[in-house]
C-alpha positions as CSV (number, residue, x, y, z in Angstrom):
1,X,82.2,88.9,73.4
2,X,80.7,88.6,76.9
3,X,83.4,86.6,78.1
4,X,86.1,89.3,76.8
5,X,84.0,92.0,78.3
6,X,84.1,90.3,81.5
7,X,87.7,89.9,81.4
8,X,88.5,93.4,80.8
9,X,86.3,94.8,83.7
10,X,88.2,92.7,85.7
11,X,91.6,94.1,84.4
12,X,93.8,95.5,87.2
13,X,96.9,95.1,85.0
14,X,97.7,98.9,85.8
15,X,96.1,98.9,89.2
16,X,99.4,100.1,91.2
17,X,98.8,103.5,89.0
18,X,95.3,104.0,89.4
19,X,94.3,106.5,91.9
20,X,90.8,105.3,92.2
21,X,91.5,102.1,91.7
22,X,90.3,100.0,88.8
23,X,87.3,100.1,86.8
24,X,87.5,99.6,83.6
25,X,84.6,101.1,81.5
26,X,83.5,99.4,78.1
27,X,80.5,98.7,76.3
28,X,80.8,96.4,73.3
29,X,78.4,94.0,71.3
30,X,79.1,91.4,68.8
31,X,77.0,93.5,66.4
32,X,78.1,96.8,67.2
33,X,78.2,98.6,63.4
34,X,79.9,101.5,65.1
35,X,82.5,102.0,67.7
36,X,83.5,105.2,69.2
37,X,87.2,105.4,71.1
38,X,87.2,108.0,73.6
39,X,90.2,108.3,75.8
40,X,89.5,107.6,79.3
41,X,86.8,107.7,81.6
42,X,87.2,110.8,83.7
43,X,86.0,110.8,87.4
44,X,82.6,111.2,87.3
45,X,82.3,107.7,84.4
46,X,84.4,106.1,87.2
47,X,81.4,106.8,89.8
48,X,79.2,105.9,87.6
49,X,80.7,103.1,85.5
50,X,78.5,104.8,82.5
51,X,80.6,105.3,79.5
52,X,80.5,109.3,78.5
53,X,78.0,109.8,81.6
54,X,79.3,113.6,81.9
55,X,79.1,117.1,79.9
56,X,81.7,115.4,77.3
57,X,79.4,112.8,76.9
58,X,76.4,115.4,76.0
59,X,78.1,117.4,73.7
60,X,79.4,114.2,72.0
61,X,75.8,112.7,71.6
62,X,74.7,116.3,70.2
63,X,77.7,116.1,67.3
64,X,76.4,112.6,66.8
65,X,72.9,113.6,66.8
66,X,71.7,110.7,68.3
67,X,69.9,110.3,71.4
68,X,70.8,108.8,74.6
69,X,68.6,105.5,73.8
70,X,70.5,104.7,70.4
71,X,73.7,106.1,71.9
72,X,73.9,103.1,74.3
73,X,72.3,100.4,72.2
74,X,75.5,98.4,72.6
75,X,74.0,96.6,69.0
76,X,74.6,99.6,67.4
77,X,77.7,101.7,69.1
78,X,80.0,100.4,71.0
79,X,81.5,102.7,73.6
80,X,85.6,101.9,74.0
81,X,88.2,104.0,75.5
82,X,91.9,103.6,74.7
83,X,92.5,103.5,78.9
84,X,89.4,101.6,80.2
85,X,89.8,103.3,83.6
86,X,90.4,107.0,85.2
87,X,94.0,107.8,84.5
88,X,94.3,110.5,87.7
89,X,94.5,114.4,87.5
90,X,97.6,116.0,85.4
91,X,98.3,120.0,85.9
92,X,95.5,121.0,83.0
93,X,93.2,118.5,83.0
94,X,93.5,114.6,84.0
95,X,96.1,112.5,82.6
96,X,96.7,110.6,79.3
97,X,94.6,107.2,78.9
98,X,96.9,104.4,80.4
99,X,99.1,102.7,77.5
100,X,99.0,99.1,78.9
101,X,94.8,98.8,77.7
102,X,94.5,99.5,73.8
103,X,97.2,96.7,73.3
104,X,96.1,94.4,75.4
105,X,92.2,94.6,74.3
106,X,92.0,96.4,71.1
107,X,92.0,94.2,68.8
108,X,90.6,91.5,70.8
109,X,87.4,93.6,70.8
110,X,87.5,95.2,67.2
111,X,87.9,90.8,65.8
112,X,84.2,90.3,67.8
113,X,82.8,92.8,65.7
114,X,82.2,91.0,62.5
115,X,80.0,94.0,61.3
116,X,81.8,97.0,62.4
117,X,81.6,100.0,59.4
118,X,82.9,103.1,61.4
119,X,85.4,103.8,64.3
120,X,85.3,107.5,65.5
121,X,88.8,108.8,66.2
122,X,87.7,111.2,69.4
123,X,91.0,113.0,70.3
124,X,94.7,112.8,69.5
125,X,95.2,110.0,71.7
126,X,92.7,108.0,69.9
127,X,93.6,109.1,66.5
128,X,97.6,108.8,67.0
129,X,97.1,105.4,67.8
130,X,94.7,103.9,65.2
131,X,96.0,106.5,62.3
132,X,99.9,105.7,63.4
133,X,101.9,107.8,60.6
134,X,99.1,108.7,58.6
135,X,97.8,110.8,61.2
136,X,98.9,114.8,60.4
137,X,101.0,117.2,62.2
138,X,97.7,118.1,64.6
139,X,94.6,117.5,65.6
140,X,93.1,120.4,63.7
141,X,94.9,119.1,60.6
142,X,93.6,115.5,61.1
143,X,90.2,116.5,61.8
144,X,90.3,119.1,58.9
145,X,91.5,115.9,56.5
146,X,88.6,113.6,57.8
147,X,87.2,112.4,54.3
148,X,91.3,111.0,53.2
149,X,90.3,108.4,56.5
150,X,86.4,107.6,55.5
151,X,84.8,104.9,54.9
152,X,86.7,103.2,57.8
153,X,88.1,106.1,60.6
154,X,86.5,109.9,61.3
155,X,88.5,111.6,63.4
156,X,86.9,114.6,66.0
157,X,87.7,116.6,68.6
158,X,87.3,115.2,71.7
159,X,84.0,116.7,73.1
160,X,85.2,118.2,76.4
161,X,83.6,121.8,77.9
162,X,87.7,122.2,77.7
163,X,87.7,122.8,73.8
164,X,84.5,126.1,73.9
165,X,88.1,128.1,72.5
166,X,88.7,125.0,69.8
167,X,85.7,124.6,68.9
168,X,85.0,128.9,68.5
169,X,88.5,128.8,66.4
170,X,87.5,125.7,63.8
171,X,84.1,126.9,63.2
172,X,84.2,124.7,60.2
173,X,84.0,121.3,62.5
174,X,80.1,122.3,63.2
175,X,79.5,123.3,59.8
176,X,81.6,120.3,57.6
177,X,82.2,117.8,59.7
178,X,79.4,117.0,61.9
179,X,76.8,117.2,59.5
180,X,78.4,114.2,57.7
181,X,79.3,112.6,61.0
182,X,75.6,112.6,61.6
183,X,74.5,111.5,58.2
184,X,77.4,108.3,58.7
185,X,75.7,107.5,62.3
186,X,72.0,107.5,61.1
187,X,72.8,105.7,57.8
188,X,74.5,103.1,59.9
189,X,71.9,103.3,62.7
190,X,69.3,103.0,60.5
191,X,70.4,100.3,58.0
192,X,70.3,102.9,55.3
């Protein structure tokens, strides 16, 4: 796993679209129970090279209910986007996660974890590319069908300030969704 790890931060297969420049942002371990695909670092995670280091980050750890110190226990969570490094700015918000990454290191990744028991689907991107045609009409939809993907997938929202008006409309997602969300992360967490 190290060695893969190493490779990927070292990735500049997309470099001539980059606008920062690469830097890809992963953290994995071989025993990782739990893997969270986000979509792509935005600009402060680039700065930083800490994966979720930003409000998305905080709101995310809060619908985990989990705190900082087991949210980046690579042993228990690992932290993978579907475009390891910052995509640019688009006209509402930055840009899609790159397409070259998730094919290339995917599954590479996913076959070192021998003891992986939950992927969190946060986003569309995320959840159109590991659901594929099993994935509904929209977000809300998917999100709103999360138990017809358990034991394996749970799909969210992605956890950006962007999605207050989302997350005011789907009131339900607080109340259904991330209390079993947090019971799946502390049985897992906790060898329940």
């Amino acid at each position: 796993m190290q060695k893969l790890l190493s490779e990927i931060r070292g990735c500049e297969v997309c470099k001539a679209y980059l606008p920062l420049g690469p830097r890809p942002i992963v953290a994995a371990h071989s025993n990782s129970k739990i893997v969270i695909i986000g979509q792509a670092p935005g600009t402060k995670v680039h700065r930083t090279g800490v994966p979720w280091d930003d409000p998305s980050g905080k709101q995310l750890r809060k619908w985990l209910g989990i705190t900082n110190e087991v949210f980046y226990d690579e042993s228990k969570i690992a932290l993978v986007p579907l475009g390891f490094c910052y995509p640019g700015k688009g006209k509402s918000g930055d840009l899609p996660p790159r397409t070259e990454c998730a094919p290339l290191w995917h599954e590479p990744m996913l076959d070192k974890m021998p003891n992986l028991e939950l992927v969190i689907l946060t986003g569309m991107y995320a959840q159109n590319y590991y659901l594929g045609k099993a994935a509904k009409r929209t977000l809300t939809e998917t999100v709103a069908s999360f138990e017809s993907y358990l034991p394996k997938f749970l799909p969210i929202p992605h956890p950006s300030p962007r999605n207050r008006f989302w997350l005011t409309k789907n009131p339900w997602f607080e109340e259904r969704v991330a209390p079993e969300l947090q019971r799946r992360i502390s049985e897992i967490t906790n060898g329940e």
